[in-house]
C-alpha positions as CSV (number, residue, x, y, z in Angstrom):
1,X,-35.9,81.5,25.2
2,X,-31.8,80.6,25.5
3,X,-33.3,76.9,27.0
4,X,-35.1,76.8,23.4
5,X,-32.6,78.8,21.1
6,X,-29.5,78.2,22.7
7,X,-26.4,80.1,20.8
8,X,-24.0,77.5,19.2
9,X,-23.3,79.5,15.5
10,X,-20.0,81.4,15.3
11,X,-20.7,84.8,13.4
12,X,-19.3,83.7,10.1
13,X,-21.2,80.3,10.5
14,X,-24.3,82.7,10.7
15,X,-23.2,85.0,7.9
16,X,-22.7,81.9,5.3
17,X,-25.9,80.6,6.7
18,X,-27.3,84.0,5.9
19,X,-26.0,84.4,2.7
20,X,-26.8,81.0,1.8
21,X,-30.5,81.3,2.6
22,X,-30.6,84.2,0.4
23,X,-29.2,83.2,-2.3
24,X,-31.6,80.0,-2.2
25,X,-34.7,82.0,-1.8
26,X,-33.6,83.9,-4.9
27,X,-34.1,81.0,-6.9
28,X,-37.9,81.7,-6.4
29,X,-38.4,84.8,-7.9
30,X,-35.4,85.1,-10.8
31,X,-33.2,81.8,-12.6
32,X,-34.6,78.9,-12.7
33,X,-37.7,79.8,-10.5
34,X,-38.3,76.8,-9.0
35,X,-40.0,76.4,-5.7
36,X,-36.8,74.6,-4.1
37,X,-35.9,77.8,-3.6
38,X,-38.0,77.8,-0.2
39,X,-35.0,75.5,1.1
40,X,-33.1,78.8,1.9
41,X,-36.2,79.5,4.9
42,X,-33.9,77.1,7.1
43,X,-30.6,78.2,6.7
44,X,-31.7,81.7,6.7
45,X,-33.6,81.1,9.9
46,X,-31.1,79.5,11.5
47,X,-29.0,82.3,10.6
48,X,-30.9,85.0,12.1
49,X,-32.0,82.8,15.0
50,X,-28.1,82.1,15.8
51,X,-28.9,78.6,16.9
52,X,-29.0,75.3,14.8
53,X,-31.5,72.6,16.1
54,X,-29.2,70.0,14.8
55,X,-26.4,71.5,15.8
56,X,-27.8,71.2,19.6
57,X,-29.2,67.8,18.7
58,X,-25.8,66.7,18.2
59,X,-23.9,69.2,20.9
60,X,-22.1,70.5,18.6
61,X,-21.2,74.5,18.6
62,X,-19.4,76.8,16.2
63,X,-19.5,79.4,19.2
64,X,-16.3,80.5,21.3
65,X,-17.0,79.4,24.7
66,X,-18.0,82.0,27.1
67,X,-15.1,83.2,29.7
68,X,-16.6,82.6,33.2
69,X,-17.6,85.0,35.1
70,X,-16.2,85.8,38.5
71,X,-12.8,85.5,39.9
């Protein structure tokens, strides 16, 4: 599943992500309700998923590298 998902979101990255997502999906159900709300599926997903598919498209990552392991 790490070959498919692989981790490249820092923790705030996927908080704002989150939080963004959230707030777009909002926009469903109260405001404006407009259906462009259903954006806020992707960056919530992406959010909870920790992993970006463009972000690995790219090879770019908001993660702190991993220290590695051994001596």
């Amino acid at each position: 599943m790490s070959k498919l998902f692989p981790r490249n979101e820092h923790t705030v990255d996927r908080a704002l992500r989150v939080i963004l997502g959230l707030i777009l999906l909002a926009l469903v159900f109260v405001g404006p309700k407009t259906m462009w709300g259903l954006v806020g599926i992707v960056p919530l997903a992406t959010g909870l998923l920790g992993s970006c598919p463009l972000y690995t498209l790219f090879g770019v990552s908001t993660c702190k590298l991993k220290a590695p392991s051994g001596a």
